[in-house]
C-alpha positions in Angstrom: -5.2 36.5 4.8 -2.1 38.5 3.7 0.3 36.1 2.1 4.5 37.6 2.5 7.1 35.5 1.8 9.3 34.3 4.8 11.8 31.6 6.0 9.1 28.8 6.0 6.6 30.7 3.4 7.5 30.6 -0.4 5.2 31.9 -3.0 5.0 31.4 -6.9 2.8 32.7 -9.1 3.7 29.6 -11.6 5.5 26.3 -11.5 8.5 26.9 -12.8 12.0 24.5 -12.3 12.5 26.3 -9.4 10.3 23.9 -7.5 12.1 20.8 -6.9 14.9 23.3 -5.1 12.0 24.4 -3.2 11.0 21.2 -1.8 14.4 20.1 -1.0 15.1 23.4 0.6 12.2 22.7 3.2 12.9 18.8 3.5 16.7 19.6 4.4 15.7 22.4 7.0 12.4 22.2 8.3 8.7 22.1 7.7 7.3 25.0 5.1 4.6 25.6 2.8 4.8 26.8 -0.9 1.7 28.4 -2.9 1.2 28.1 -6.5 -0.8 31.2 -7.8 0.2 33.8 -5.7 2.7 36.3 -6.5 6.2 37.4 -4.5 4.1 40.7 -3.7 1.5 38.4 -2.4 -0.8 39.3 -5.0 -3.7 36.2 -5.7 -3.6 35.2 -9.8 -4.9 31.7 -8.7 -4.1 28.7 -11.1 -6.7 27.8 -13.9 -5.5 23.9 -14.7 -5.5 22.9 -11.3 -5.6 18.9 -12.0 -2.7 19.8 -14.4 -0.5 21.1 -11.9 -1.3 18.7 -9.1 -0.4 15.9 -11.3 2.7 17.2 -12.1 3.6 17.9 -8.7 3.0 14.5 -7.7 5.3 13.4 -10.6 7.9 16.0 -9.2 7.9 14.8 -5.4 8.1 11.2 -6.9 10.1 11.0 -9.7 12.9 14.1 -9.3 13.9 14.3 -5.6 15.6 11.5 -3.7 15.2 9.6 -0.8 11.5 9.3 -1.5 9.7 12.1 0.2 6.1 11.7 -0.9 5.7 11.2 3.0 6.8 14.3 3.7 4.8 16.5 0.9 1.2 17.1 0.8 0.0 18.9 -2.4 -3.8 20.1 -2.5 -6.1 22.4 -3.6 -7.3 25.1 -1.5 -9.3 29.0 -2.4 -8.0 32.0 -2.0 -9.9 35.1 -2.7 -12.3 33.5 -4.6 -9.3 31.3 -6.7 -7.9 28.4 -7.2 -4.2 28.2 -5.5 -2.3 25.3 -4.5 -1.0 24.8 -1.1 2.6 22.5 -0.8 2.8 21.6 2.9 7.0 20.2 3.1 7.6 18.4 6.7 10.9 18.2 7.7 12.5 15.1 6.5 14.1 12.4 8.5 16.7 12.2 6.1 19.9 14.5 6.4 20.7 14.7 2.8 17.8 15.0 0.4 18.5 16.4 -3.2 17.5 16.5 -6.8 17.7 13.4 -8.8 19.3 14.7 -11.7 22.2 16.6 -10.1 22.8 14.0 -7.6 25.2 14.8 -4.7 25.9 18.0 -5.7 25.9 21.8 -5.1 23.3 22.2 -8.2 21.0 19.7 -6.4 21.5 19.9 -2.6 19.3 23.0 -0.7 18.4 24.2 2.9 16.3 26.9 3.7 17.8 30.6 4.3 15.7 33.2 5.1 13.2 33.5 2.2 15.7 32.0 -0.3 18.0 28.8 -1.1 21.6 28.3 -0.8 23.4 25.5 -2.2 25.4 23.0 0.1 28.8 22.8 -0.6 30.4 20.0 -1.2 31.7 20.2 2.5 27.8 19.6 4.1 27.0 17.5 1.6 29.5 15.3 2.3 28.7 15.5 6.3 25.1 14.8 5.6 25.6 12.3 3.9 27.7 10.4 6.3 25.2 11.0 9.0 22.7 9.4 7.0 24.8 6.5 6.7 25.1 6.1 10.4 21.6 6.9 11.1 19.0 5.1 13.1 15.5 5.6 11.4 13.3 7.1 13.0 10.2 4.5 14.1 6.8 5.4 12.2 5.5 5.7 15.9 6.8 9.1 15.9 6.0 10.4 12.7 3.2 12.4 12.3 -0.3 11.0 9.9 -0.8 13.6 7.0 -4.5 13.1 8.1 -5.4 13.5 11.6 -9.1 12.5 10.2 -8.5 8.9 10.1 -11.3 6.2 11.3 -10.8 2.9 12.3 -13.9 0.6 11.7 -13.0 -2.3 9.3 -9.7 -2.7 12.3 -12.6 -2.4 14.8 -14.4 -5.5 13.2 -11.7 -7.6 12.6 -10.6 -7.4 16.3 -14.4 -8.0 17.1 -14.3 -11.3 15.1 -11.4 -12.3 17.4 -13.5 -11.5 20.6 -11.3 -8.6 21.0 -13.9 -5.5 21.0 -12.7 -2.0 21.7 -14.6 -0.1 24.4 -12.4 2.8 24.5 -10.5 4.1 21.3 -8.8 6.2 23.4 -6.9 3.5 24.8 -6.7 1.4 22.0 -5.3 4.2 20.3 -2.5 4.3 23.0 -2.3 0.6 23.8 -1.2 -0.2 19.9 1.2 3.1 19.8 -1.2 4.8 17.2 -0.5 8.3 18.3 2.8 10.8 18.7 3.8 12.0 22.4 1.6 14.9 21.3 -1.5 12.8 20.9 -1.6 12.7 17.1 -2.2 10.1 15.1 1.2 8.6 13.7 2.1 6.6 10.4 1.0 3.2 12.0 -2.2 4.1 12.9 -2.5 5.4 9.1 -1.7 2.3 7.7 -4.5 0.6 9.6 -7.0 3.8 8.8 -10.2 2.4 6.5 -8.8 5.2 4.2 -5.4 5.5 3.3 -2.6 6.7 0.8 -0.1 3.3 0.9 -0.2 1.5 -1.9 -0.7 -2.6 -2.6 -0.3 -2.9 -6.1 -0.8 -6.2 -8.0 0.5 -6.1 -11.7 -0.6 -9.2 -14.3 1.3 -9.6 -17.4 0.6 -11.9 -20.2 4.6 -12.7 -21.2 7.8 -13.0 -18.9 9.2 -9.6 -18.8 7.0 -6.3 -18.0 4.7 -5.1 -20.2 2.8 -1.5 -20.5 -1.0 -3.1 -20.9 -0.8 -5.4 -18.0 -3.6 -5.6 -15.6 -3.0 -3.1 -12.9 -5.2 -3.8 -9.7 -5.1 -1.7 -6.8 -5.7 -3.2 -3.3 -4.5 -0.1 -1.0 -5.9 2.8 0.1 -7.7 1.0 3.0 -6.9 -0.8 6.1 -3.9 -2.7 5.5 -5.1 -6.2 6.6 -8.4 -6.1 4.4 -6.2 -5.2 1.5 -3.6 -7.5 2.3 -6.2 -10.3 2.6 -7.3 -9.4 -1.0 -3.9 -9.5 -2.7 -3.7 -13.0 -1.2 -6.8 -14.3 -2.2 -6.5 -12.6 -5.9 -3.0 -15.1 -6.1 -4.3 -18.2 -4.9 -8.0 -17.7 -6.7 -6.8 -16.1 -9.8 -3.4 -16.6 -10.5 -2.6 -20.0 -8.8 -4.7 -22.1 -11.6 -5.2 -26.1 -11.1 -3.8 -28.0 -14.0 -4.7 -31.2 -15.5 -4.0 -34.3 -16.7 -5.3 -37.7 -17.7 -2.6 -40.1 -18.0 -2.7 -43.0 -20.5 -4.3 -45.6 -17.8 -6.9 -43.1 -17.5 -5.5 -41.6 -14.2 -6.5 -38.0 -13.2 -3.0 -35.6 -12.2 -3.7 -32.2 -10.9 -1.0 -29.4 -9.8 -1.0 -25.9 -8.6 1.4 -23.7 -10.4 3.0 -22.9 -7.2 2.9 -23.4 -3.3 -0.1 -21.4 -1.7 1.7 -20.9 1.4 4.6 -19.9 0.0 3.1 -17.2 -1.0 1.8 -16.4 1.8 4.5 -16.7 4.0 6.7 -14.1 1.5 3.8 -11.5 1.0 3.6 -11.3 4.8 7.0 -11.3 5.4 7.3 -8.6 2.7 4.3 -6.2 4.9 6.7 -6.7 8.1 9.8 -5.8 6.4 9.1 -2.7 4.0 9.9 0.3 5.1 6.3 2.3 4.9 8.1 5.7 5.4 9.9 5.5 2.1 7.1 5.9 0.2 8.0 2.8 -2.0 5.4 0.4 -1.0 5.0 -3.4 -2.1 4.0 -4.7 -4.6 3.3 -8.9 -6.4 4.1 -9.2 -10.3 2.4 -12.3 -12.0 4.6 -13.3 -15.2 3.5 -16.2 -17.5 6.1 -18.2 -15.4 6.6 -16.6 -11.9 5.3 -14.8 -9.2 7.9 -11.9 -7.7 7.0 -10.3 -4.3 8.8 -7.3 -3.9 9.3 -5.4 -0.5 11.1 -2.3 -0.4 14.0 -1.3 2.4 16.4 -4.0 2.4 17.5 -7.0 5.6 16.8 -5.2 8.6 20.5 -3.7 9.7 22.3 -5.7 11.6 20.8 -9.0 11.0 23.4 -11.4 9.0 21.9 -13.2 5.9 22.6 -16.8 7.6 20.5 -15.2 10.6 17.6 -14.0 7.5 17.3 -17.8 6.2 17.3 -19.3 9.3 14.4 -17.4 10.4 15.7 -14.7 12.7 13.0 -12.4 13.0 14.0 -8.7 13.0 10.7 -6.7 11.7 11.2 -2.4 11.0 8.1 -2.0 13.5 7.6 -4.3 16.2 4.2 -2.5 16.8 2.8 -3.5 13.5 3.5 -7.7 14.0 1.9 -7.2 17.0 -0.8 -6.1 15.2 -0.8 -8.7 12.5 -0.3 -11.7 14.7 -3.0 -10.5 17.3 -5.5 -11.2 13.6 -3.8 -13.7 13.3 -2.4 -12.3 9.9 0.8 -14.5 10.5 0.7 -18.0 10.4 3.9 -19.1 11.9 5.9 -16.7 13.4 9.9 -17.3 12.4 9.2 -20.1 9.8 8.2 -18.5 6.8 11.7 -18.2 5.2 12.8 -21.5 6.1 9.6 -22.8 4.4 9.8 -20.9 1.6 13.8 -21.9 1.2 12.5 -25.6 2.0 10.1 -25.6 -1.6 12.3 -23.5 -3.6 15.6 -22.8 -2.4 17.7 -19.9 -1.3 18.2 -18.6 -4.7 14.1 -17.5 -4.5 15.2 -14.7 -2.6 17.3 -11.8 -4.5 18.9 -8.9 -2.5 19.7 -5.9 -3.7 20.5 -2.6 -1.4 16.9 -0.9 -1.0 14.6 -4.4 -1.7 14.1 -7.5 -1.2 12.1 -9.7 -3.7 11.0 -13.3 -3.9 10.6 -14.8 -7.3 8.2 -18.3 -7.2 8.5 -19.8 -10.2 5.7 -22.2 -11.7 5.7 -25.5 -11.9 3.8 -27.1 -15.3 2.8 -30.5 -15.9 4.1 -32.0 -19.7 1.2 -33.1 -21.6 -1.3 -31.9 -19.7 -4.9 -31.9 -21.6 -5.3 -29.3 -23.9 -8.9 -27.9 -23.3 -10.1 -26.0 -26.3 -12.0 -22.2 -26.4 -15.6 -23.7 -26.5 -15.2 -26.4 -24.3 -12.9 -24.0 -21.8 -16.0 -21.0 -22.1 -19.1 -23.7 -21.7 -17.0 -24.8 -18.6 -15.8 -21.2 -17.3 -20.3 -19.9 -17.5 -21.2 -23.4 -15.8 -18.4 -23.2 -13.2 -19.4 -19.1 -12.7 -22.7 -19.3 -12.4 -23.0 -22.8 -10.1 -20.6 -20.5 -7.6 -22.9 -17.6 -7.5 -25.9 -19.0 -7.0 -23.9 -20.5 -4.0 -22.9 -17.3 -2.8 -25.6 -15.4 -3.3 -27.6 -18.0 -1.4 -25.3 -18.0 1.4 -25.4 -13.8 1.5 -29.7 -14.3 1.8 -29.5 -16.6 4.5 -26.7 -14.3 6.0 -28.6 -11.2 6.2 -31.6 -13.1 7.0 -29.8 -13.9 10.5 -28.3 -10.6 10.3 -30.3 -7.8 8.7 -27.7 -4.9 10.3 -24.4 -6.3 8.7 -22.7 -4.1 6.0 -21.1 -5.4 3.3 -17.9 -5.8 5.0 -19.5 -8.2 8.1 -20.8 -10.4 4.9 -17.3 -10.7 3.5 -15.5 -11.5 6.5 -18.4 -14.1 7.4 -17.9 -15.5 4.6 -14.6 -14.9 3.7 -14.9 -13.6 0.5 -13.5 -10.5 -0.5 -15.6 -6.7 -0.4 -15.5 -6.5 -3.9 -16.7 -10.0 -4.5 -19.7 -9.2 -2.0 -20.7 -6.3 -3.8 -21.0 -7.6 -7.2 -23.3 -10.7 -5.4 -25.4 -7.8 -4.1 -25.4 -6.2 -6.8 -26.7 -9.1 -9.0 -29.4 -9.8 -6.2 -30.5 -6.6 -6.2 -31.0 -6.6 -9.9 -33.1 -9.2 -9.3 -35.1 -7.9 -7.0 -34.6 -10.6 -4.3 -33.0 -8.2 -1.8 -32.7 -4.6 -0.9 -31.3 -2.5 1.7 -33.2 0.1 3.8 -30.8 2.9 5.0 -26.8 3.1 4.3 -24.5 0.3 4.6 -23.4 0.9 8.0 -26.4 2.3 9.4 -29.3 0.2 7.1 -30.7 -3.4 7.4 -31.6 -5.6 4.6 -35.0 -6.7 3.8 -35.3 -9.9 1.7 -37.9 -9.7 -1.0 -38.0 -13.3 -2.0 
């Protein structure tokens, strides 16, 4: 293939600060590609630290340019004549205005796309843009293309078989739930209920009350959005909502929760229905030593007054993806949630600002409660861990026993337990020699050993 540089083409034999002007070209005009290793003459050099550069593209699209576009710019690897180039593939955004973060508003940081090169706005467009973003209806995920048009759909296909809800065609599944574009490709709904992914569910532990750089960073995205959901709230009410103790002076046993499970609950689902998965900001639960905070990014849907918000109006960004989530069964009581939430803790729980909405659950600590020392705590932590897997581990055997073809997904939705937690029981059992598996996991049965 002869590379030449052309309105939608752009070609750079190294990253240079030219790039960010690049991309913001192509999101304010329309969709182009940039190559990284190949000269203006079209000449191959190829790029030697390709890990290098892809990281700091990454950091470019989503650290320097604003409104998040990492929707809208797909950085990979691809070979060229033998070499290593990288290709930038820049949709169009839906955005007016899009510009460098630095510069701001400004000619130095607003582009569009002419011809081969890039102009500046002037302060003129910008200003027009920007006003038309400001009256702007968002465009519904429905109609946005899926950066991967390889996506698969089997961990969605189980859950609705639990329901007794089995899909016969995909075709019209596809369809029925709004998963593809007018031009029959898959859209960013059907991505966020893919078995792989790129959205985000990030769960961050920190030892103290303000953030810290060494907390515990788990990841619970980059599959179907339900099953990670499900894990982010089982890690909060197994993990971070402890059971506290105390034995009063007539002997009496007191135990509390550090805060309300479904509380919880009700906010982290809220926060799936009202993020707005296009901005590439995606939610996310921080667990301080005294509060939980649930944030979601994209603000009150418009046009729905706060009084309307605490009173449990119910205005979601996609009404295609509660469907979804209450077919599951994902939400527990449709229109409620706030008002319980504002019924344990109050309105002040909730903090608005203009691009997020968070909920902040603080914990709730008995005085006095029984100090339990490091031995005493560790003999009780081994007894209490290993009484619950030789629970589990029994229940997996006579499982599979019933059910030699499940994968390790049917186990963890039989027995509601998380895919992670499954895997370490197999694991353990395998070790052991009392199982083993014949074949893949989706494919193989299980043979029990003894």
């Amino acid at each position: 293939m002869q590379y030449q540089e052309s309105h939608n083409i752009e070609l750079k034999k190294v990253i240079n600060d030219s790039l960010e002007k690049e991309i913001v070209s192509f999101l304010n005009s329309f969709d182009g590609t940039i190559y990284i290793g190949i000269e203006d003459n079209g000449k191959v050099y190829g790029v030697k630290d390709v890990d290098t550069y892809l990281k700091q593209i990454s950091d470019t699209i989503s650290q320097k340019i604003l409104p998040s576009a990492t929707t809208f710019v797909s950085p990979e690897k691809i070979i060229v004549d033998g070499l290593d180039v990288i290709e930038i593939k820049v949709r169009k955004g839906i955005k007016h205005l899009y510009y460098i973060k630095k510069h701001g508003h400004s000619p130095v940081g607003c582009f569009i796309r002419v011809g081969s090169t890039c102009r500046s706005l002037t302060e003129e467009e910008i200003n027009k843009r920007y006003h038309l973003d400001l009256n702007h209806t968002p465009i519904p995920m429905t109609e946005i293309k899926s950066r991967n048009q390889d996506l698969t759909f089997k961990d969605l296909e189980f859950l609705y078989h639990q329901k007794g809800k089995d899909i016969v065609d995909e075709q019209s599944f596809f369809k029925n739930k709004n998963f593809l574009t007018e031009d029959g490709k898959f859209n960013k709904l059907a991505e966020l209920f893919a078995d792989e992914n790129h959205i985000s569910l990030l769960f961050c532990k920190f030892n103290g009350t303000t953030k810290e750089p060494d907390a515990l960073r788990i990841e619970y995205g980059r599959q179907c959005l339900i099953i990670g959901s499900n894990k982010v709230k089982d890690y909060a009410k197994d993990i971070i909502n402890t059971t506290q103790i105390k034995v009063t002076d007539n002997l009496q046993r007191e135990e509390l929760r550090l805060f309300d499970d479904r509380s919880f609950r009700e906010a982290w689902v809220n926060c799936i229905q009202y993020t707005d998965w296009l901005s590439g900001s995606y939610p996310r639960v921080f667990a301080y030593s005294d509060r939980i905070e649930i944030e979601s990014f994209g603000g009150l849907p418009k046009n729905l007054p706060l009084e309307e918000f605490f009173k449990g109006v119910h205005k979601p960004i996609s009404p295609d993806l509660t469907t979804i989530l209450t077919e599951l069964d994902h939400i527990e009581h449709m229109g409620f949630g706030v008002p319980y939430i504002v019924s344990k803790y109050g309105r002040e729980t909730f903090r608005f600002s203009e691009n997020t909405v968070t909920v902040v659950i603080p914990f709730k600590f008995l005085e006095n409660s029984a100090a339990i020392n490091d031995t005493t705590h560790e003999t009780t932590q081994k007894t209490t861990q290993k009484t619950t897997q030789k629970t589990t581990q029994e229940m997996i055997i006579e499982l599979i026993g019933e059910h030699q073809s499940y994968s390790m997904l049917e186990i963890a939705n039989a027995l509601t337990l998380t895919r992670d937690g499954v895997k370490y029981h197999i694991t353990k059992l395998k070790k052991e020699g009392r199982i083993k598996r014949d074949g893949s996991d989706k494919k193989g049965t299980w043979i029990i050993i003894k």
